[in-house]
C-alpha positions as CSV (number, residue, x, y, z in Angstrom):
1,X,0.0,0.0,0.0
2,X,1.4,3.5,-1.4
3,X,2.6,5.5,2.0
4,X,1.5,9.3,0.2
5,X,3.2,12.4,2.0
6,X,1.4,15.7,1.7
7,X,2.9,18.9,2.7
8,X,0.6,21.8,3.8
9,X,0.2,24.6,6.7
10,X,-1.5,28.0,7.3
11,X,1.4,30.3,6.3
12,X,0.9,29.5,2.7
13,X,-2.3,31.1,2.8
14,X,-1.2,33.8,4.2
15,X,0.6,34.8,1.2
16,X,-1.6,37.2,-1.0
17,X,-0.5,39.6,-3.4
18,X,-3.9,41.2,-3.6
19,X,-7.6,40.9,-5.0
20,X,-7.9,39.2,-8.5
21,X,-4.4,38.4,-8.7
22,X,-4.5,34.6,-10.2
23,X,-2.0,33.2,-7.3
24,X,-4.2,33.6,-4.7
25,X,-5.0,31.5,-1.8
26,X,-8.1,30.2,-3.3
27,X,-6.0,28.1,-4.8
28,X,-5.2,26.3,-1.8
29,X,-8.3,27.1,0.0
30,X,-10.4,24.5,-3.4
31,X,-7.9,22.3,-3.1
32,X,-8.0,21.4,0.7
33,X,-11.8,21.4,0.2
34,X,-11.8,18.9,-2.2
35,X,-8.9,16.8,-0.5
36,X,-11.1,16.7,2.7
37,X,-14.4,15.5,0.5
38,X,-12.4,12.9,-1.0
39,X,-12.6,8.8,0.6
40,X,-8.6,7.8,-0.1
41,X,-7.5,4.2,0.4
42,X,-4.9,5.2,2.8
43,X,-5.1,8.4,4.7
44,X,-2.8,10.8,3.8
45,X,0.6,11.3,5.8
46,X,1.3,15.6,7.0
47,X,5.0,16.0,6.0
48,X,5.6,18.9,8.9
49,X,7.0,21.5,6.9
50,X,9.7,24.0,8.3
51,X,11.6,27.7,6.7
52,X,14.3,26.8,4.6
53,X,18.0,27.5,5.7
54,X,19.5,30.7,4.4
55,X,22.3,28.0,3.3
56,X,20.1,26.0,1.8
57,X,18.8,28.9,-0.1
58,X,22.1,30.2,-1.0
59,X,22.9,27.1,-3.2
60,X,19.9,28.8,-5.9
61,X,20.0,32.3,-4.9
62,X,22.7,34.9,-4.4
63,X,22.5,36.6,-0.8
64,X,22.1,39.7,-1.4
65,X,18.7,38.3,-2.9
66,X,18.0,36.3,0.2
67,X,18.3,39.8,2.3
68,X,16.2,41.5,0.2
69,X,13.2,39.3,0.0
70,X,13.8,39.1,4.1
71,X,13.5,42.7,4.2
72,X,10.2,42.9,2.7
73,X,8.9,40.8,6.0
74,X,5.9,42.8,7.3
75,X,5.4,45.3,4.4
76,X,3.5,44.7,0.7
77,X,6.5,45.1,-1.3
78,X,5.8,45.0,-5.3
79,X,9.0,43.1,-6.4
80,X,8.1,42.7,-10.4
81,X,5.2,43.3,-12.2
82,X,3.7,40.1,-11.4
83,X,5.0,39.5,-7.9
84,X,4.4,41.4,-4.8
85,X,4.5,40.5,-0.9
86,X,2.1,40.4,1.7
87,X,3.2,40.8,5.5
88,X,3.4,37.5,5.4
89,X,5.2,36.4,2.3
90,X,8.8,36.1,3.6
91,X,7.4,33.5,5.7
92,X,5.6,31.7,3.6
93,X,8.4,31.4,0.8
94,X,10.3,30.1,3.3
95,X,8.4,27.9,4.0
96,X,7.6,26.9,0.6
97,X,10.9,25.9,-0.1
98,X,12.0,23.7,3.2
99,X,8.2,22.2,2.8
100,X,9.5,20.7,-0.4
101,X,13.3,20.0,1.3
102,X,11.1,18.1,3.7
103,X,9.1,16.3,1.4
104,X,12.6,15.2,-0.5
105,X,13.9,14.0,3.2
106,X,10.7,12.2,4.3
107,X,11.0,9.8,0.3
108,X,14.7,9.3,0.5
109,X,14.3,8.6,4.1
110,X,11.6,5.9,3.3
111,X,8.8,7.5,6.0
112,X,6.8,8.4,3.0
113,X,6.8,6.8,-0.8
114,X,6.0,9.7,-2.8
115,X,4.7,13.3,-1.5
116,X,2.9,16.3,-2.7
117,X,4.1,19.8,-1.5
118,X,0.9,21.8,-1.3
119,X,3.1,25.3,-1.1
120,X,2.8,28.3,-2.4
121,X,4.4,30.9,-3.5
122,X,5.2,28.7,-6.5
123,X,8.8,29.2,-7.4
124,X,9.8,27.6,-11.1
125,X,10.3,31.3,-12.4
126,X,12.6,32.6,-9.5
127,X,16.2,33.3,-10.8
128,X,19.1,33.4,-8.7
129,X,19.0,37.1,-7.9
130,X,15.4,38.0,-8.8
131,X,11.6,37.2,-8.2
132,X,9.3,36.7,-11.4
133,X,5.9,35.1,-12.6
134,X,4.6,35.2,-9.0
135,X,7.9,32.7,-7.9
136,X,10.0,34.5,-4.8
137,X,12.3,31.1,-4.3
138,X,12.7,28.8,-6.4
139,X,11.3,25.8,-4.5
140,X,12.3,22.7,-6.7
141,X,15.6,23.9,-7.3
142,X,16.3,24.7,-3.5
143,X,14.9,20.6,-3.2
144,X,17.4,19.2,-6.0
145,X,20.1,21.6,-4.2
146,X,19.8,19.6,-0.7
147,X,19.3,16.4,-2.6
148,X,22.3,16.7,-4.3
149,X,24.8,18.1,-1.4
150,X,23.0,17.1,1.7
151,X,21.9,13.5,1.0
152,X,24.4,13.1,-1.7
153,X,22.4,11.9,-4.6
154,X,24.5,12.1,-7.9
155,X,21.6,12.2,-10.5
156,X,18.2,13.7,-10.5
157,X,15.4,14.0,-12.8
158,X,13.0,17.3,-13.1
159,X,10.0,17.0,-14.6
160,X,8.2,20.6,-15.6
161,X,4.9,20.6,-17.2
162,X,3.8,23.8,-16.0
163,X,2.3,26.3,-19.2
164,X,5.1,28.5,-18.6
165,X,8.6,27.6,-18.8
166,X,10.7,27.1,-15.7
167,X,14.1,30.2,-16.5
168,X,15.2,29.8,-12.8
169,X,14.8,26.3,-12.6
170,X,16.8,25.5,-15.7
171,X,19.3,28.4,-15.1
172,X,20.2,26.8,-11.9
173,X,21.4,23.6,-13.4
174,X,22.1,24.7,-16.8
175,X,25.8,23.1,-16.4
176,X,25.4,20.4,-14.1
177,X,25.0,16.7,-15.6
178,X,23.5,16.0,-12.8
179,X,20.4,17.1,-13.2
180,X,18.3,16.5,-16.0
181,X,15.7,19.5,-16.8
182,X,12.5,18.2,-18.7
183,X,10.0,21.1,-19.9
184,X,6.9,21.2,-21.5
185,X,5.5,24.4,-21.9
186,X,3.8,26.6,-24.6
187,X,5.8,28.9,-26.3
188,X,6.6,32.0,-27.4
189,X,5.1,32.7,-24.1
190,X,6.4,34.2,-20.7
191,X,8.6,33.8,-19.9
192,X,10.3,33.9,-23.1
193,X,13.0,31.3,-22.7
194,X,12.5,27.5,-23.5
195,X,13.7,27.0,-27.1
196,X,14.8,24.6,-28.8
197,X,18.1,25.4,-29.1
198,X,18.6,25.7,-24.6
199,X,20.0,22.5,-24.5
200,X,22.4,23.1,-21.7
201,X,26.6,24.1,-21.7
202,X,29.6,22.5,-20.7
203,X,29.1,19.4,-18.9
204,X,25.4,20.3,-18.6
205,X,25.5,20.3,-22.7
206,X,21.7,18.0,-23.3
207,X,21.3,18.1,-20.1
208,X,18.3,20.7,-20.6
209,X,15.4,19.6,-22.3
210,X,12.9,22.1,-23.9
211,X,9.8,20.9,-25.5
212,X,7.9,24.2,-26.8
213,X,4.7,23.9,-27.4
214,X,1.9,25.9,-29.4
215,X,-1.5,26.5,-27.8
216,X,-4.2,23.2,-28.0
217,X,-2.5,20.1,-26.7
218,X,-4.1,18.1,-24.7
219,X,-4.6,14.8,-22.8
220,X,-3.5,12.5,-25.5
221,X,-0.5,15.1,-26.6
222,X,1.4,15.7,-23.5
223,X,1.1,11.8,-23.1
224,X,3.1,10.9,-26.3
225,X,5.7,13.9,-25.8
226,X,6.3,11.6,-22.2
227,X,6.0,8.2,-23.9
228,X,8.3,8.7,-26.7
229,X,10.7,11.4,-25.6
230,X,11.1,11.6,-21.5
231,X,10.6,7.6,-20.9
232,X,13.2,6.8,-22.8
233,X,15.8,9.8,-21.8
234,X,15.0,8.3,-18.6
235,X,15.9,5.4,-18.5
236,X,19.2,6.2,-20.6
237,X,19.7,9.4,-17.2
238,X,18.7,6.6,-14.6
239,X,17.7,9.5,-12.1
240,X,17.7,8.6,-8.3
241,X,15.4,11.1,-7.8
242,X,12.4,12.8,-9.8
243,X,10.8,16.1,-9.0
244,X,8.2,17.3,-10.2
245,X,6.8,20.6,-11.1
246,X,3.5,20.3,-11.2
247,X,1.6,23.6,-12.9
248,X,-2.1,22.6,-13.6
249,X,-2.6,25.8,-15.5
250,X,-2.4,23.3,-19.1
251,X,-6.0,22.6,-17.5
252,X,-8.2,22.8,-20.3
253,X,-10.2,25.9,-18.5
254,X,-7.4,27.5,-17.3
255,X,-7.7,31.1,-17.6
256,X,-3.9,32.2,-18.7
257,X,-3.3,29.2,-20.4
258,X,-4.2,27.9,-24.2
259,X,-3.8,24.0,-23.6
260,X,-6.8,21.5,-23.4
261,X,-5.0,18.3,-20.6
262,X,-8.3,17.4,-18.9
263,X,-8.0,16.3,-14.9
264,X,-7.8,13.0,-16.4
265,X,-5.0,13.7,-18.5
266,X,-2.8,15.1,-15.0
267,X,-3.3,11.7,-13.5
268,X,-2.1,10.1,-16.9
269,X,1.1,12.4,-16.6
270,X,1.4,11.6,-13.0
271,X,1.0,7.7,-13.6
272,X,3.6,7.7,-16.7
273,X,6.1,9.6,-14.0
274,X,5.6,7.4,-10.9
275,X,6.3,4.1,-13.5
276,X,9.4,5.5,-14.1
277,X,10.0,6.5,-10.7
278,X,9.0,2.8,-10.0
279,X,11.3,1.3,-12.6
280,X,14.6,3.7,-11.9
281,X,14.5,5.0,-8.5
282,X,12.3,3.2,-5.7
283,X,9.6,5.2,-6.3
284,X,11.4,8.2,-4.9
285,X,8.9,11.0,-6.4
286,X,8.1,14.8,-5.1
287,X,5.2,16.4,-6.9
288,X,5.3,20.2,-6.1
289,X,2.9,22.8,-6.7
290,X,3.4,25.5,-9.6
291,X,0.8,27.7,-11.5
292,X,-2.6,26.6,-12.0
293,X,-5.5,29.4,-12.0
294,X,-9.0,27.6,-12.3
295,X,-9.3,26.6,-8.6
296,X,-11.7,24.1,-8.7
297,X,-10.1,22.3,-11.9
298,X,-6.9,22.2,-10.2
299,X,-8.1,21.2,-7.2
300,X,-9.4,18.1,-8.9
301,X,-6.6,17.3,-11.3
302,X,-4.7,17.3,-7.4
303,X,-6.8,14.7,-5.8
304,X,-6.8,12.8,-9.1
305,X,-3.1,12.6,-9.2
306,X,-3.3,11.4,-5.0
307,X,-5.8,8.2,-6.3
308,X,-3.2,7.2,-8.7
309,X,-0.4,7.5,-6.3
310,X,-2.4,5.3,-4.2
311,X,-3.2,2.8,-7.0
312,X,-6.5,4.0,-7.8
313,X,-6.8,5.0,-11.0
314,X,-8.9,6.9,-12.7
315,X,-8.4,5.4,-16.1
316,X,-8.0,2.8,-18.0
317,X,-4.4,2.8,-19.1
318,X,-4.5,0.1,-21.8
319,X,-7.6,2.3,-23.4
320,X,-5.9,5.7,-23.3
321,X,-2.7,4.3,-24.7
322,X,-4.8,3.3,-27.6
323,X,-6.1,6.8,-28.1
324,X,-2.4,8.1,-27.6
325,X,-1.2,5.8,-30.8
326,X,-4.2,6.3,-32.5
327,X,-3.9,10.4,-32.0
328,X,0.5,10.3,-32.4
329,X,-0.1,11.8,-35.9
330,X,-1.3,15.0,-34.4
331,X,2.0,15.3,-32.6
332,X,4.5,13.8,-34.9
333,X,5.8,16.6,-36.2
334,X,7.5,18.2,-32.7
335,X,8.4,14.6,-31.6
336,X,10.7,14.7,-34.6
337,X,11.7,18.1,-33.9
338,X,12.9,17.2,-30.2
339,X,14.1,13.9,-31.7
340,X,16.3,15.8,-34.0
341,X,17.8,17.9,-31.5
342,X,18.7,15.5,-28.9
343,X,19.5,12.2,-30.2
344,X,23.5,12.9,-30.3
345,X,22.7,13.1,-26.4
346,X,20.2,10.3,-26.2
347,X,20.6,7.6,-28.4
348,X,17.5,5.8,-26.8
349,X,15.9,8.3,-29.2
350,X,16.9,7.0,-32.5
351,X,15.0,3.7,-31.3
352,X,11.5,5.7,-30.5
């Protein structure tokens, strides 16, 4: 029986950056209503979350960063067009990102077998010396950080399927082999970066892998892209580790996003990663939380993804791989556009 860690507390509703900005704490407000409707199999385990170290942020973000976001404890600070602090912000990002340290800790430590980080502010967009896209520390990256020097993991896998493209995440590891940086996102879009041809430098050299994306993929789209591009760079990478960051604004009805992946389609992305998490690493997965902007659609696509964890799926996977090889056609094209790309670094490729 699946032991599923969740991380949540109070302080990451206490982050607002005002009325009718998207990032709001409706999002967690839906999501804990719909979590606490649900019947699970197993109840769910509370990961106690705690601030993150100013070392442990230091490894993503410079310190004269680190001092500034500290200084805006108290105050509503606007740091970027899109990103602003509350009174309690600081708090709350810190919080964010040693909820998702804990969350690594309690899977490599074997207390949990996979966790969700319910956190927020989201942090994908946050670069080393500045907030953006509604991120203030970059949460996943902080996570891979610890994994890497703390618990002394040599290889790591982070998955990205949030709409937008992760910079900081991906700027943070933009040289190192030993993490491996998987994006789907749609593009041109904020935040700009995510090309095709950000494939990493140095030693990091196809280490980074984009897949842009124009607007209307959906369920049986984002499926293939994992089935015939990530499963088998996975394998070939043999993570110890994989991360994910989970954006839910691809929802079909997400208001800043131009994708159609249904609830059902999450738990289809979710089940593809915990096989390979199964099949490379122990099971050793971290979901975290990213964008996502219709409330109750997320908060669905969230409990959807918790069933499958458990073993409780909400599909059947033999029928939706036959819609994904009956639908491939429709995303041929960009397979063979990643394919081309990446195959000197992946050989596995040439045999998809």
């Amino acid at each position: 029986m699946a032991r599923i860690g969740i991380v949540r507390h109070p302080i990451y509703r206490e982050h607002d950056m005002g009325l009718y900005h998207p990032e709001s704490p409706e999002r967690l407000q839906a999501i804990e209503r719909e979590i606490n409707k649900e019947h699970f199999k197993e109840p769910l385990i509370e990961i106690p979350p705690r601030p993150a170290l100013t070392k442990e942020l230091q490894r993503v973000h410079s310190l004269s960063y680190i001092h500034q976001i500290s200084s805006t404890s108290g105050k509503n600070v606007r740091l970027d067009p899109d990103t602003s602090t509350s009174p309690k912000s600081y708090d709350a990002a810190l919080m964010a990102a040693g909820g998702v340290i804990e969350a690594v800790n309690w899977v490599l430590d074997k207390r949990v077998d996979q966790a969700f980080a319910m956190v927020r502010p989201p942090g994908h967009h946050a670069e080393d010396d500045r907030a953006m896209g509604f991120c203030i520390f970059n949460n996943v990256a902080i996570a891979a950080k610890h994994a890497l020097e703390d618990k002394k993991l040599e290889k790591i896998l982070i998955v990205d399927w949030d709409l937008h493209h992760g910079n900081g995440t991906q700027h943070a590891f933009y040289s190192d082999a030993r993490v491996l940086y998987f994006s789907t996102h749609q593009y041109p879009y904020y935040p700009g970066t995510g090309s095709l041809q950000e494939i990493g430098e140095g030693k990091g050299e196809g280490y980074t892998i984009n897949i842009p994306l124009s607007t209307g993929n959906g369920d049986e789209e984002y499926a293939n892209l994992f089935r015939h591009i990530l499963i088998p760079v996975a394998r070939s990478f043999k993570p110890e580790l994989i991360l994910v960051s989970a954006g839910f604004d691809i929802h079909e009805k997400d208001p800043l996003g131009g994708m159609n992946v249904t609830e059902t389609g999450f738990a289809r992305l979710a089940y593809i990663t915990l096989e390979l998490a199964n099949e490379l690493c122990e099971g050793r997965l971290v979901f975290t939380l990213e964008g996502g902007y219709n409330v109750e659609g997320e908060a669905r696509a969230v409990v959807k993804i918790i069933h499958t964890l458990q073993g409780e799926l909400p599909f059947n996977p033999r029928e939706l791989k036959h819609k994904e090889d009956a639908a491939i056609k429709r995303i041929m094209p960009t397979l063979e556009r990643i394919k081309s790309v990446y195959k000197p670094y992946w050989p596995a490729l040439n045999k998809e």
